[in-house]
C-alpha positions in Angstrom: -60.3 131.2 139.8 -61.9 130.7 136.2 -60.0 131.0 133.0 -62.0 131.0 130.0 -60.4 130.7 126.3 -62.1 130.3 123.0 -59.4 128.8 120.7 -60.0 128.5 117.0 -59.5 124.4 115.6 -57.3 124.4 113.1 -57.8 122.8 109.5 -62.1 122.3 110.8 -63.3 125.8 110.9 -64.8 125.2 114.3 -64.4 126.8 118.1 -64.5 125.7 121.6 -64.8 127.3 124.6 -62.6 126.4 127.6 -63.2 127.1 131.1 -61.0 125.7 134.2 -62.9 126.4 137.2 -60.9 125.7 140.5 -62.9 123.7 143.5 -60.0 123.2 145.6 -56.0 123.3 145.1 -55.6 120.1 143.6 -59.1 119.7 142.0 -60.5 121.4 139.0 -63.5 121.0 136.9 -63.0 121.9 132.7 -66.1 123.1 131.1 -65.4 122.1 127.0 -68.3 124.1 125.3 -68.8 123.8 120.9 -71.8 125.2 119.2 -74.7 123.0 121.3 -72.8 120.7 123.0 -70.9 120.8 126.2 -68.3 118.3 128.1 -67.2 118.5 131.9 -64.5 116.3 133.1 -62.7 116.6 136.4 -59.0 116.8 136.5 -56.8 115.9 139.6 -53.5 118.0 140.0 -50.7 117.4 142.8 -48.2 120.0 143.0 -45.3 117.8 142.7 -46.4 117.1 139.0 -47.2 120.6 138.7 -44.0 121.6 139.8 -42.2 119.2 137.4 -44.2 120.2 134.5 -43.9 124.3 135.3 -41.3 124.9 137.9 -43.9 127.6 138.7 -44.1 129.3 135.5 -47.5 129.2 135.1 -50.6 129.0 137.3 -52.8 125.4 137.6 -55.5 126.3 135.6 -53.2 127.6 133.0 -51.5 124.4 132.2 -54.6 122.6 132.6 -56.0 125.0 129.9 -53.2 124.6 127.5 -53.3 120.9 127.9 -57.0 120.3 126.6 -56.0 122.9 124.1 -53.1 120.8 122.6 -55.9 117.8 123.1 -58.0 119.2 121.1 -56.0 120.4 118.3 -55.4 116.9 117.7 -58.7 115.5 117.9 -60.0 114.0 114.9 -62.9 115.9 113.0 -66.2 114.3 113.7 -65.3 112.7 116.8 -68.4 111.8 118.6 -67.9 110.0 122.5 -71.0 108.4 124.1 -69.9 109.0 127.6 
């Protein structure tokens, strides 16, 4: 499964693209895509936190999305990482 958002930063003026893409049921990879410049980072989820955190409500990738979402809402302007 893929979900794909484009969410609008607020206060900067700037989008990002977010994609969850699901490799197995408790591993996913997040694709964070701005203007020229793109981010992967793997994410580890075990249902029992998942469970906790949703009671179900919403899918994996879902949470996951809204989670780098809320992230990046908060992410100071200008923020450069030399990974």
């Amino acid at each position: 499964m893929l979900v794909r958002r484009t969410i609008f930063i607020k206060n900067r003026g700037d989008s990002k693209t977010i994609e969850v893409r699901k490799k197995n049921s408790q591993e996913f990879v997040v694709t964070v895509s701005e203007k020229e410049t793109r981010t992967e980072h793997n994410v580890t989820f075990d249902d029992g936190d998942y469970e906790n955190f949703t009671e179900g409500k919403i899918t994996k990738e879902e949470l996951i999305k809204r989670s780098f979402e809320f992230l990046l809402e908060r992410e100071p302007d200008g923020n450069n990482r030399d990974e």
